[in-house]
C-alpha positions as CSV (number, residue, x, y, z in Angstrom):
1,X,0.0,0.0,0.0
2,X,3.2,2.4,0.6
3,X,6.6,2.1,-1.0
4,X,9.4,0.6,1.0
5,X,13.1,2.0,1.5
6,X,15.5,0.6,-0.7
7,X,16.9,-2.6,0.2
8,X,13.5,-3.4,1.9
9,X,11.0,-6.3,1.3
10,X,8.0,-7.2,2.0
11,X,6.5,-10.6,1.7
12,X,3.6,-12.9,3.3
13,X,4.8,-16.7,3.7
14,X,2.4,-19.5,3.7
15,X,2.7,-23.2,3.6
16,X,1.9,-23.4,0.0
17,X,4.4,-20.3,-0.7
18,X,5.3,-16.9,-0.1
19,X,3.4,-13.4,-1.4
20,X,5.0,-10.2,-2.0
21,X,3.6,-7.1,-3.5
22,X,2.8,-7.3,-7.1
23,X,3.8,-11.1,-7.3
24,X,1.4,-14.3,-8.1
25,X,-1.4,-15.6,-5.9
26,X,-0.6,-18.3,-3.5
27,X,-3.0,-21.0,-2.4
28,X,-4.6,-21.3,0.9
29,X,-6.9,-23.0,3.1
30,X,-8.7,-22.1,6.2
31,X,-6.5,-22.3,9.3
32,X,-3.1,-21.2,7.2
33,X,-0.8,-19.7,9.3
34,X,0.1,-16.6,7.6
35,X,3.9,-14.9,8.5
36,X,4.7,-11.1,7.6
37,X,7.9,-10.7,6.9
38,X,10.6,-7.9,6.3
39,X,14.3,-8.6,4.4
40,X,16.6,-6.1,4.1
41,X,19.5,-6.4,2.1
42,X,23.5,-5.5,4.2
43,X,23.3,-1.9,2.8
44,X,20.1,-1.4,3.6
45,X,19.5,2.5,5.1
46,X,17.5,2.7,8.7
47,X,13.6,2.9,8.5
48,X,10.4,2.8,11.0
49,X,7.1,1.9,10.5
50,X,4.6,2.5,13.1
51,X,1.1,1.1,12.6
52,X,0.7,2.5,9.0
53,X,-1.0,-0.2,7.0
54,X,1.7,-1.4,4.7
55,X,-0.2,-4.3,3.1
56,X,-3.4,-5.6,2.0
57,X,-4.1,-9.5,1.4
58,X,-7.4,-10.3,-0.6
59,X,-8.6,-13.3,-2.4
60,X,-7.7,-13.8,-6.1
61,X,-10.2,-11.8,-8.5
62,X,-13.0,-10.3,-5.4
63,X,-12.9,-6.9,-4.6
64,X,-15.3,-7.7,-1.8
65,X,-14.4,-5.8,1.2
66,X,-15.0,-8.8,3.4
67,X,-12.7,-10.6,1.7
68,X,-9.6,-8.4,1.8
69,X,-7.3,-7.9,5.2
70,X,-5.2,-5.0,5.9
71,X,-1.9,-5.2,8.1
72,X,-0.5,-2.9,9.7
73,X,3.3,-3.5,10.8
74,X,5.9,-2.0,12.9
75,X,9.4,-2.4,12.6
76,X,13.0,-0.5,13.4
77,X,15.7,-1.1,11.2
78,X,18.9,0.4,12.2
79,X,20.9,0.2,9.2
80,X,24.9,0.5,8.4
81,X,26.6,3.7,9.8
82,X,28.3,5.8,7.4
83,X,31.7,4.2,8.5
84,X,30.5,0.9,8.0
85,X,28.9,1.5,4.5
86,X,31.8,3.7,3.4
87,X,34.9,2.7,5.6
88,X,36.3,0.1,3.4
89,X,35.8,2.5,0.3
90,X,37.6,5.4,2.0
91,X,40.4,2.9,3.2
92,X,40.8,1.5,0.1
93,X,41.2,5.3,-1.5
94,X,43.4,6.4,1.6
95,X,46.1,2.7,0.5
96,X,46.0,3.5,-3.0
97,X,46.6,7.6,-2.6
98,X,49.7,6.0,0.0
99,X,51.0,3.8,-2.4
100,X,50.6,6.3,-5.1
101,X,52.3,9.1,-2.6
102,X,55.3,6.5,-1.9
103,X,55.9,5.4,-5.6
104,X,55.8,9.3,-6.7
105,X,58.3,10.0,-3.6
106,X,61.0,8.2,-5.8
107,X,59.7,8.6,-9.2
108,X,59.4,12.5,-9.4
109,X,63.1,13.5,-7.9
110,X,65.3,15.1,-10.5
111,X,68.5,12.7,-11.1
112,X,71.5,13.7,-12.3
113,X,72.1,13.1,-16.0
114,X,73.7,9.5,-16.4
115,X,77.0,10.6,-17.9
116,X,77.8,13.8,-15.7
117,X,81.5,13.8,-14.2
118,X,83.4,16.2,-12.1
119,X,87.3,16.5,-12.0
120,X,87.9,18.2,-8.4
121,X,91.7,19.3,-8.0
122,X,93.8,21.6,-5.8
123,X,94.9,23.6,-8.5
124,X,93.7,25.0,-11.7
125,X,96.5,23.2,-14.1
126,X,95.4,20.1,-12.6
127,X,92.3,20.0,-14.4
128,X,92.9,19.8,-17.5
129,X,95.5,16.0,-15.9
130,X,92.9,14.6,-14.1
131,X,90.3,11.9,-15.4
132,X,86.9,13.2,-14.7
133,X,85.1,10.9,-12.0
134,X,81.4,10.2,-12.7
135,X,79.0,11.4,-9.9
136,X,77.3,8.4,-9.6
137,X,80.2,6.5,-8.4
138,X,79.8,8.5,-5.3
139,X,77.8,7.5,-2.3
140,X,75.0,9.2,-1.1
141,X,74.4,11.4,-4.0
142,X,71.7,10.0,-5.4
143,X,67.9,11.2,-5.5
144,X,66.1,10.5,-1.9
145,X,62.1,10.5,-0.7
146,X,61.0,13.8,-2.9
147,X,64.4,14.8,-2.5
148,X,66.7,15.6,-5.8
149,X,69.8,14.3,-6.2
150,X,72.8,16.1,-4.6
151,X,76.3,15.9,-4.1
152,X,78.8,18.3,-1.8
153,X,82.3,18.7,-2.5
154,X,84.3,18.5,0.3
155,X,87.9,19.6,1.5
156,X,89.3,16.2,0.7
157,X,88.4,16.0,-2.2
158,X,85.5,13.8,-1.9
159,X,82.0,14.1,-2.8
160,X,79.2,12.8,-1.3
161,X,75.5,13.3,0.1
162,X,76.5,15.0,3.3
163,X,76.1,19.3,3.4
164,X,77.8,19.1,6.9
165,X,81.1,20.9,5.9
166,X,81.1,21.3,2.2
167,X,82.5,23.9,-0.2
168,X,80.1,24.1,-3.3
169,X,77.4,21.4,-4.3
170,X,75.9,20.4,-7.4
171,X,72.2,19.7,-7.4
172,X,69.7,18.0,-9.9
173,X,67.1,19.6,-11.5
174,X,64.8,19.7,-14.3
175,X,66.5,19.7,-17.4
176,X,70.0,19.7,-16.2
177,X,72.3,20.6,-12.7
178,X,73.1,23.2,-11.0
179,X,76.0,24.4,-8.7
180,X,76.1,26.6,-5.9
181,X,78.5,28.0,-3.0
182,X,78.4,26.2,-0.2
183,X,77.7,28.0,3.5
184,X,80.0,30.9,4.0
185,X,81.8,30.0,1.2
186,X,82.1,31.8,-2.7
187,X,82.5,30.5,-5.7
188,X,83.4,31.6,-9.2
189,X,83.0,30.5,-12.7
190,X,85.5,31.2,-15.1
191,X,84.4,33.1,-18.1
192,X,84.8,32.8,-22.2
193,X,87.8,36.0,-21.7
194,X,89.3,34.2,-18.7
195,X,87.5,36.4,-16.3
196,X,85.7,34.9,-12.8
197,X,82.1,35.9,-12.3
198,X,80.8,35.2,-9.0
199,X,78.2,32.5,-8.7
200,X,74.8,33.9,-6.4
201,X,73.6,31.6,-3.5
202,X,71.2,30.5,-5.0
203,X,73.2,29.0,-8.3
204,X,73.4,29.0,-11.3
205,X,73.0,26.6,-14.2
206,X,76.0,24.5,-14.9
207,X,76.8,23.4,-18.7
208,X,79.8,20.7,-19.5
209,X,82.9,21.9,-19.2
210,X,82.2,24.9,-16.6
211,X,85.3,25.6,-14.4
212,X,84.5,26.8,-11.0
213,X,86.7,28.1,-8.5
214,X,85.8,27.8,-4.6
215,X,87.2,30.9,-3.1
216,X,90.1,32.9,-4.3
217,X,92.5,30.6,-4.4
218,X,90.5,27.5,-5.1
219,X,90.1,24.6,-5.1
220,X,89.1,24.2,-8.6
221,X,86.1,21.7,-9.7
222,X,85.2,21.1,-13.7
223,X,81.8,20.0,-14.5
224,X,82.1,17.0,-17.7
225,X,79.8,14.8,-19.7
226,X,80.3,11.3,-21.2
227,X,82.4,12.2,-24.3
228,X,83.5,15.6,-23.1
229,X,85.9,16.9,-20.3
């Protein structure tokens, strides 16, 4: 006689079979015991009846008022909270945005380019005696979690992933590296004429075959690529 919530159903069981709204008749005698009965399905929303008439039995093909019946039913359904419906949805979002955050943590860092090299000497006649050393043989300079790769020239000589005392650093970025002065330190890049133009803080650019100077009286560094000193 009224609609039901979603995942609600109605249905009248007897011993010869069950009725629900709109479905075929069912058989039955004198003395049937008739069972009202409400299914809900697991994501069924909450609902209440109280005393409305929900249903109305008659016989098959009479309109006679004597022969229909109308129940009225009450019920309380208290139905999934919106944790319980949602909660595996929103955990399952929550894993793949985590495993999606983690993955991009290691994916989007700038690397340095596969063939880059630096020849680091004492003096500036050295450079051109020394075999560049590629960057990568280096430990620690590699990319980290959303962390470009980045490597610090130290007083010995050395390079590695460690700022704690270092004179200059070279740092990944999009497209290509760049070098900067390291804390409290300048550096200098030696011009087309021979000249040295001081590098700001914040870096610049460095190309194959730059020549920087830390201070002013070095040490010198030389950035290379594979095929080019």
């Amino acid at each position: 006689m009224r609609g039901v919530p979603s995942g609600h159903q109605l249905e009248v069981r007897l011993p010869a079979g069950k009725v629900v709204p709109g479905g075929r008749s069912v058989d039955a005698t004198e003395g049937d015991r008739l069972q009202v009965c409400l299914s809900t399905s697991k994501r069924a929303p909450s609902s209440v009846a109280a005393g409305e008439p929900w249903l109305e039995l008659r016989v098959a093909g009479s309109e006679d008022a004597e022969q229909k019946l109308t129940l009225r039913l009450r019920w309380q359904v208290r139905g999934l909270s919106f944790w319980q419906r949602w909660g595996w949805l929103i955990l399952l979002i929550l894993g793949i945005l985590l495993v999606l955050f983690i993955i991009c943590g290691y994916l989007l860092p700038q690397r340095f380019q596969g063939g880059l090299a630096v020849v680091f000497v004492p003096e500036r006649a050295e450079l051109d005696e020394q075999t560049p050393q590629p960057l990568r043989q280096w430990k620690g300079v590699g990319i980290g979690f959303y962390r470009n790769a980045r490597a610090y020239l130290h007083p010995d000589f050395r390079l590695s992933g460690n700022p704690q005392g270092a004179l200059a650093s070279l740092h990944a970025e999009r497209g290509g590296t760049r070098a900067m002065p390291g804390r409290g330190n300048s550096l200098f890049r030696e011009t087309l004429e021979g000249d040295w133009e001081s590098v700001p803080v914040p870096g610049r650019r460095a190309r194959g075959g730059d020549v920087y100077r830390i201070g002013e009286r070095g040490p010198y560094f030389r950035i290379a690529t594979r095929g080019r000193s």
